[in-house]
N, C-alpha and C positions, 0 to 999 in steps of 0.2 A: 121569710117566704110568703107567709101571707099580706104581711106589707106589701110585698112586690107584685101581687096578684093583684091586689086594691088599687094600687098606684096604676095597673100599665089598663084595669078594664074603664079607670075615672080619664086616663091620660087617653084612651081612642074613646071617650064618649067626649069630650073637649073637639078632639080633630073631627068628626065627623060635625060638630055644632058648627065649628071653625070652615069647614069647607061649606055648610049652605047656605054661610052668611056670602062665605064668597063668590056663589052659585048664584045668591041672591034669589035662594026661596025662602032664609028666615030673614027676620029684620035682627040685626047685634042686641037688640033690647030682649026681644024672645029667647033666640038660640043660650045668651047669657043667663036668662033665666030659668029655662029646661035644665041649662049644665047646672045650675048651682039647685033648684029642687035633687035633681040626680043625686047629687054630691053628699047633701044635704040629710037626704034619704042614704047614702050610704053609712053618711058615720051613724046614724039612728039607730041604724040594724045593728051595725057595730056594738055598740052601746048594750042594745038587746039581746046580742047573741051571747055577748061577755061579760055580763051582769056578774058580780062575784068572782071573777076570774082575771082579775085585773095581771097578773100576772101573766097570761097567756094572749092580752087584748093585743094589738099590733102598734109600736110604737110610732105612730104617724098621729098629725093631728091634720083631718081630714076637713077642716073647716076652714084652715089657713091655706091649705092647698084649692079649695074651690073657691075661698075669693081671689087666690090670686088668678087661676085658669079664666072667672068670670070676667077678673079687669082685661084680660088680656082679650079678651073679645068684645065688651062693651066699658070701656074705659070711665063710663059716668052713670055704673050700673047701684051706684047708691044712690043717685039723684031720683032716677028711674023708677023709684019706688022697691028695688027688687027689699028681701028681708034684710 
């Protein structure tokens, strides 16, 4: 459940980056990089909120999920300096 909550609020912060690229009021190197701090910031809390608790943590790994969401908006978003 709370996997699913993580997943669908990381998956409409992806579409809304996704759509200003295609709006063309972010540049793919920005909007990629917002998503992936976002992302990035979410497993952190993650981490924080579940310290000790590993048993209750959400079994997603939330780091593989945001580079893949970043490739898919800026495809050479390692070259681009992102982390």
């Amino acid at each position: 459940m709370i996997k699913d909550v993580l997943l669908k609020d990381l998956t409409d912060y992806f579409e809304m980056r996704r759509q200003c690229v295609q709006q063309e009021t972010e540049t793919p190197e920005l909007a990629a990089l917002l998503l992936q701090k976002y992302g990035y910031g979410m497993a952190s809390a993650i981490d924080i909120v579940f310290v000790g608790l590993e048993d209750l943590k959400p079994k997603v790994n939330i780091m593989k999920i945001v580079d893949s969401l970043v490739s898919m908006i800026d495809p050479e978003w390692k070259q681009h300096g992102h982390l």
